[in-house]
C-alpha positions in Angstrom: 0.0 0.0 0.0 0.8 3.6 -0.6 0.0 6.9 -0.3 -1.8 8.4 -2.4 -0.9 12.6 -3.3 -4.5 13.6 -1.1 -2.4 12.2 2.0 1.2 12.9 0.6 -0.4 16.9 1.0 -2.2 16.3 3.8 1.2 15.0 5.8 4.0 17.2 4.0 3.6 20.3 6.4 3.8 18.7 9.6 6.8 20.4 10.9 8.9 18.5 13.3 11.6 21.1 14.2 8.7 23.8 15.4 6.9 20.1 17.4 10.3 19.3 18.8 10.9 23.3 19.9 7.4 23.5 21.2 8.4 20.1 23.2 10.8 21.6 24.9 9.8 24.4 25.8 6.9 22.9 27.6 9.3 20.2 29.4 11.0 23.4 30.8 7.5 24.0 32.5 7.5 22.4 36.0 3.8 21.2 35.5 3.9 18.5 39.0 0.0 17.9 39.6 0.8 19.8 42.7 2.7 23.2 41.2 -0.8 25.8 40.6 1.9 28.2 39.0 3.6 25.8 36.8 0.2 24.7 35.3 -0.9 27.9 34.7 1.9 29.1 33.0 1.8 26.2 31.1 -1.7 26.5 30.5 -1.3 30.3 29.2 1.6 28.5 27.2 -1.3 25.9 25.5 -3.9 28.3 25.1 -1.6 30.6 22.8 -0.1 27.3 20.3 -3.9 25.4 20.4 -4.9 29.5 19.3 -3.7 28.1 15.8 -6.9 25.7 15.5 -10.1 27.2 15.0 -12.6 27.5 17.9 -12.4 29.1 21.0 -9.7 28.0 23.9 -11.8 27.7 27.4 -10.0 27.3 30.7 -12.2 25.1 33.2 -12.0 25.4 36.7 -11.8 22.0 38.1 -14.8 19.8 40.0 -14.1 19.9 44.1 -12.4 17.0 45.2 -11.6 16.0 48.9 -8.7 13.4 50.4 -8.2 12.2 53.3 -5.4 13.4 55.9 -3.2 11.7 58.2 -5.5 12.5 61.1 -8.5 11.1 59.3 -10.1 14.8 58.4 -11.5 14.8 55.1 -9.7 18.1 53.4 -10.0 19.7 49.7 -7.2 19.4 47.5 -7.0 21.7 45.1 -5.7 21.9 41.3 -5.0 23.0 38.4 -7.6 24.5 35.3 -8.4 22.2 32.4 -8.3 23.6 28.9 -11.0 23.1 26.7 -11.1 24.1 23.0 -14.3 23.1 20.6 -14.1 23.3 17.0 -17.3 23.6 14.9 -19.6 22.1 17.8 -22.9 21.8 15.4 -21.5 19.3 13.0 -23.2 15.8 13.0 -20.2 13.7 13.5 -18.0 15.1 16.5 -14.3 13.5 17.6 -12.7 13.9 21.4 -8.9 14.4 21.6 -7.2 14.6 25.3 -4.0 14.9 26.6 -3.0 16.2 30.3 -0.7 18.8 31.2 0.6 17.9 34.3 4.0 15.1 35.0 4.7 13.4 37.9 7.7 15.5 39.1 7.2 17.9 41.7 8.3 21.8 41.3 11.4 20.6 44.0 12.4 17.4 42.0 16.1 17.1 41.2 14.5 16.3 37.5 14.0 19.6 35.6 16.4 19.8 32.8 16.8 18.2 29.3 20.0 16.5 28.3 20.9 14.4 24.3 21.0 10.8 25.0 21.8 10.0 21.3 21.7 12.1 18.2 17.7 11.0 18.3 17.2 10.8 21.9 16.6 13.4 24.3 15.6 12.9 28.1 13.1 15.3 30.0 10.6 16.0 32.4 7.3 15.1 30.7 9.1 15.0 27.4 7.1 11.6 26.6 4.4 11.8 29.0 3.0 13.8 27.6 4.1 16.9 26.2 5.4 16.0 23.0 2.2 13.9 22.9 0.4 17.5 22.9 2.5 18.3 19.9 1.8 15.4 18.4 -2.0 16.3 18.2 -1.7 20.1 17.7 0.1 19.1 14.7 -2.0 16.4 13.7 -5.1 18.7 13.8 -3.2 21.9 12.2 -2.4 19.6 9.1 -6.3 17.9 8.9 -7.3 21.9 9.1 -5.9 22.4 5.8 -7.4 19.4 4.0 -10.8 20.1 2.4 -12.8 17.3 4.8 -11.9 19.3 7.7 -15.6 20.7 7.8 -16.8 17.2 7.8 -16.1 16.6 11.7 -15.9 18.8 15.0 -13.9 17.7 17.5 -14.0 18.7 21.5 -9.9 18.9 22.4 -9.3 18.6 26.3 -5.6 18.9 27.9 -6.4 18.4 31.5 -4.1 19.1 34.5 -5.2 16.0 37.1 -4.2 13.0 34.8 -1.0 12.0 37.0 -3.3 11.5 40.2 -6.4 9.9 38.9 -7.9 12.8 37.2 -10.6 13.1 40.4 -10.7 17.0 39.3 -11.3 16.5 35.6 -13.5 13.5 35.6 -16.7 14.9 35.0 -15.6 16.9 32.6 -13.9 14.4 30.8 -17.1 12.1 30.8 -19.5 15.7 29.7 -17.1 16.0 26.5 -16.9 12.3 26.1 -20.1 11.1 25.6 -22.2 10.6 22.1 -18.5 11.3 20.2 -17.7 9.3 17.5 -14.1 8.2 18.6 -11.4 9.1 20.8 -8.2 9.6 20.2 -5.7 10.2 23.5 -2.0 10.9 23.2 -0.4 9.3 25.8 3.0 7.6 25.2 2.9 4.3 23.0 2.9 1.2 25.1 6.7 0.7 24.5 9.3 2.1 22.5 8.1 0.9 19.1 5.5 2.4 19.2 3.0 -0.5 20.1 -0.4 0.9 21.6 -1.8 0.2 24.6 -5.2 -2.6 24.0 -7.3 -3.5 26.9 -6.8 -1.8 30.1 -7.2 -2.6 34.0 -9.1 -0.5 36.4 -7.9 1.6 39.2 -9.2 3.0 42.4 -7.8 4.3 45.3 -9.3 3.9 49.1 -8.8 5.4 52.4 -10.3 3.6 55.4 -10.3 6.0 58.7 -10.5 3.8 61.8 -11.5 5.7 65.2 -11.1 3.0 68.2 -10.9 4.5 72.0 -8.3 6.0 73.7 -6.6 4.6 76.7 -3.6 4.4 79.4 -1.3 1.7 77.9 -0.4 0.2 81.0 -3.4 1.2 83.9 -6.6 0.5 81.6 -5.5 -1.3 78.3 -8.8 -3.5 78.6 -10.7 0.0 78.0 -9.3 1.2 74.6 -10.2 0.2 71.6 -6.9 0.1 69.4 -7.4 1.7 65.7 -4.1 0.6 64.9 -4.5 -3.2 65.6 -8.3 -2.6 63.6 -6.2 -1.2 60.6 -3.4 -4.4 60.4 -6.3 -6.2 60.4 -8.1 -4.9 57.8 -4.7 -4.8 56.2 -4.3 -8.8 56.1 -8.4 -8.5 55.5 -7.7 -6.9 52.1 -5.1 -9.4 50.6 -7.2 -12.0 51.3 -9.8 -10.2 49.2 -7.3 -9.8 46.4 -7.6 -12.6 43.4 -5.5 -12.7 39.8 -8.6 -10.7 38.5 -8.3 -7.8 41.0 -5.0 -7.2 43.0 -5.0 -5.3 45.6 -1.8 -3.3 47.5 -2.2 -1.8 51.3 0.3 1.0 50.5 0.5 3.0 53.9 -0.6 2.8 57.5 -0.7 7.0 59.3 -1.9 7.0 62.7 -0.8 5.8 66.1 0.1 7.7 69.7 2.5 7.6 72.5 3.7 4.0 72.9 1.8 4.1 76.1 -1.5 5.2 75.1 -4.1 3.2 73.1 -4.1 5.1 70.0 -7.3 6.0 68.8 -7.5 6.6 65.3 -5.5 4.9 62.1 -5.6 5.9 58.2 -5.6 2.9 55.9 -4.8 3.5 52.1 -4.4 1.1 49.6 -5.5 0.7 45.6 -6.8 -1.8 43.3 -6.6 -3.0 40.3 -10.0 -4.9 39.1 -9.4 -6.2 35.2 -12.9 -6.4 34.5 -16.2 -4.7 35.7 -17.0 -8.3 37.9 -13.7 -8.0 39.4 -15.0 -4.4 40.9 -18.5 -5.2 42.0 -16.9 -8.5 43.8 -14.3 -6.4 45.5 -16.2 -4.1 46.3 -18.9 -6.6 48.3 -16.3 -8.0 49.6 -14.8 -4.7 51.3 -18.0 -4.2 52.4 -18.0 -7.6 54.6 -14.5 -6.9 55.1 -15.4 -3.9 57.7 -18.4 -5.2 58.5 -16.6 -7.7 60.4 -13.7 -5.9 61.5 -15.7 -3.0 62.9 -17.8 -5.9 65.5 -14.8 -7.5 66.2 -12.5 -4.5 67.3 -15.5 -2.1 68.2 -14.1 0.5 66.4 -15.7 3.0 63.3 -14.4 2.7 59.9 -14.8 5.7 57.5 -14.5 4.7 53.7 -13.3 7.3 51.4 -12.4 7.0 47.5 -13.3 4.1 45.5 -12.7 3.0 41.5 -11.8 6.0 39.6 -10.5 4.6 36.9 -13.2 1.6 35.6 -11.8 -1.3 33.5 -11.7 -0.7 29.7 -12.1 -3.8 27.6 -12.2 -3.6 24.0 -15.4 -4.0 22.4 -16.3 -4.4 18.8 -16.6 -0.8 17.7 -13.1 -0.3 20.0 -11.2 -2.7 17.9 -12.2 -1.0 14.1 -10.8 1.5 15.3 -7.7 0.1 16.0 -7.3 -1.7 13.1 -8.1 1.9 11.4 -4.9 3.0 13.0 -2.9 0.0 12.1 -4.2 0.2 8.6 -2.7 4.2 8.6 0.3 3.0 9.7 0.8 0.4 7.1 0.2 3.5 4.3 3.1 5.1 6.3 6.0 2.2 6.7 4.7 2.1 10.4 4.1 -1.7 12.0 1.7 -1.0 14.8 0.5 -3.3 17.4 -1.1 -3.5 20.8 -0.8 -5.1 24.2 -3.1 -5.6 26.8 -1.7 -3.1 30.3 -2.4 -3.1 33.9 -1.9 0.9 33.7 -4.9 3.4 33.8 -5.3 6.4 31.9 -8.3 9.1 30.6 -8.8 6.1 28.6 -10.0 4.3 30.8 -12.8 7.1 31.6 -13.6 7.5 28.0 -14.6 3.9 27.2 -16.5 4.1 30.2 -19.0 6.2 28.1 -19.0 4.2 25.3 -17.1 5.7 23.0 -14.0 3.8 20.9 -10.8 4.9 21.9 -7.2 4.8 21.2 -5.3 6.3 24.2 -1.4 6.1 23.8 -1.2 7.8 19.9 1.9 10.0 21.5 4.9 9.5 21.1 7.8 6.7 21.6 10.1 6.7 24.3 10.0 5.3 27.8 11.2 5.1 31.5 8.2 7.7 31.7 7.4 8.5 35.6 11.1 8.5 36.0 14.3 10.8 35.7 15.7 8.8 32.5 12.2 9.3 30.9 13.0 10.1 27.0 11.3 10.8 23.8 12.9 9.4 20.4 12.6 12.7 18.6 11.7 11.0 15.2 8.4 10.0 16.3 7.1 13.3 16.5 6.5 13.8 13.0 5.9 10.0 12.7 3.4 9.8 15.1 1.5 13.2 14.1 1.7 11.9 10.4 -0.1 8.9 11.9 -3.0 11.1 13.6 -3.4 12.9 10.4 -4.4 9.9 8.4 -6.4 8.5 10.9 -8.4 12.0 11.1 -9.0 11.9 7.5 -10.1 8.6 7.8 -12.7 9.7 10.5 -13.8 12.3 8.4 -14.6 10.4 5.0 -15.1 6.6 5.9 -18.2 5.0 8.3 -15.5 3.6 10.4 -17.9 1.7 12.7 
């Protein structure tokens, strides 16, 4: 197969040096989920190179979200705006593109400058996850703009600034601009460094379990406290009992406790799952249910539950897998092999398919060792990759895909 000279045009201005520059300059932005000034300024940044797209750039505050302290208060967390842009809203067939803003390094990590690996190879903060995925779709978009079947779709764009923590904040307004769309493309990093996409996903969710037992003198009245620590390791070995090869689950962190001779009173359990299918979820979740049930009558102590599954399984359903074999078929035209793998990781992917929508969520880039300070981005790929999301646009726009 080949191109034909409608796609040749429709890929020959993608520009890699301006994507690669544009890259960069975002890595420079500390944009840790945590750092309100680093994703503004990098949201100013967005709003002025996504200006290039017709439609209007929105910034959306986020939904309130609470956590749970290390005292067992529930507390607001706050975060970052989400930018929204919509392009020609009224037309009958409407696309959702997303991408998030925000990396995993905090505005104090050691982590914030850029260095060559190899002649192709440069390592960054958020280089591959996911700011040169950002580039990859602005570029994507700018190209399909030009072509004459650009008027045959809209699309809803939405770069959020939660993704790296669950995207609690953006959630809703990931699942408003979701629903009814035709597809979904999302611009994560490919699964690995070929470029293989992600298939099938896991879920996610992420509990905290406040116990509050009774206070007590450790050595006059022991018998008269009720110990929220002891109620918490047992909840603790509770919840890996729960866990089967369908849904694992991890304890992760214990806070609590009190003088070592006082009965200590209260106890924060946290932990996070990982059901692979909707079944997995609703059995976990009857089982938690038991699970403090039975550990609040046999401790007499109150257990608080806060959180749950954010992220809900994703298989891959009919309509799901067209449209990955749309994207491998685009590939072919462009020398590109692409395949997918099923992944225990969780994404806005996840939250997408959850509205029934077909989605393809790791279109960005290649590299790897994301969520790390060796993370890279092969440079190449950028152009690749938005050459890639160019046809598959097209392809959108002029074939009933589904």
């Amino acid at each position: 197969m080949k191109l034909d000279s409608t796609l040749e045009r429709l890929i020959e201005p993608i520009d890699q040096d301006a994507m690669l520059a544009q890259a960069q300059g975002w890595s420079a932005i500390n944009t840790g989920t945590a750092n309100l000034a680093g994703l503004a300024e990098q949201a100013a940044a967005l709003a002025d190179a996504f200006a290039a797209l017709p439609g209007e750039v929105e910034m959306i505050d986020p939904a309130p979200v609470t956590a749970i302290d290390a005292a067992g208060q529930e507390v607001e967390r706050q975060f970052g705006q989400h930018l929204v842009l919509r392009v020609r809203p009224d037309a009958e067939r409407r696309l959702i593109l997303t991408g998030h803003m925000d990396t995993v390094f905090p505005v104090d990590s050691a982590f914030q400058e850029q260095r060559w690996l190899e002649e192709d190879v440069l390592n960054g903060p958020g280089l591959a996850d996911m700011k040169g995925g950002i580039a990859v779709f602005l570029h994507a978009l700018m190209a399909f703009e030009q072509s004459e079947h650009a008027r045959r779709i809209g699309y809803d764009v939405l770069i959020n600034s939660d993704e790296e923590t669950g995207s609690l904040s953006s959630a809703p307004l990931i699942e408003q601009l979701a629903r009814g769309k035709y597809a979904a493309l999302t611009y994560e990093p490919s699964a690995l460094p070929d470029g293989t996409l992600a298939h099938a996903r896991g879920g996610s969710g992420n509990y905290s379990l406040t116990v509050t037992g009774k206070s007590a003198h450790a050595g006059r009245n022991p018998q008269d406290g009720r110990n929220a620590i002891v109620a918490a390791a047992a909840l603790t070995i509770g919840l890996k009992q729960l866990q089967t090869e369908e849904c694992p689950v991890n304890p992760a962190r214990i806070d609590g406790g009190a003088a070592n001779n006082v009965v200590p009173d209260n106890a924060v359990l946290r932990f996070n799952i990982r059901p692979k299918s909707p079944a997995a979820a609703e059995s976990f979740e009857a089982g938690l249910a038991r699970l403090i049930g039975d550990v609040q009558q046999a401790h007499e102590v109150e257990i608080h539950r806060h959180g749950g599954i954010t992220r809900p399984p994703k298989p891959v359903d009919r309509r799901a897998q067209k449209l990955f074999d749309l994207v491998r078929d685009c590939g072919a035209l462009l020398g590109q092999e692409i395949g997918w793998q099923s992944t225990g990781g969780v994404c806005d992917g996840n939250n997408i398919a959850a509205t029934g929508v077909p989605v393809v969520d790791t279109l960005g880039v290649r590299g790897g060792a994301i969520h790390s300070p060796d993370e890279y981005l092969i440079v190449s790929s950028l152009k690749e990759r938005a050459a890639l999301s160019a046809l598959v646009l097209h392809n959108l726009a002029t074939e009933d895909v589904f």
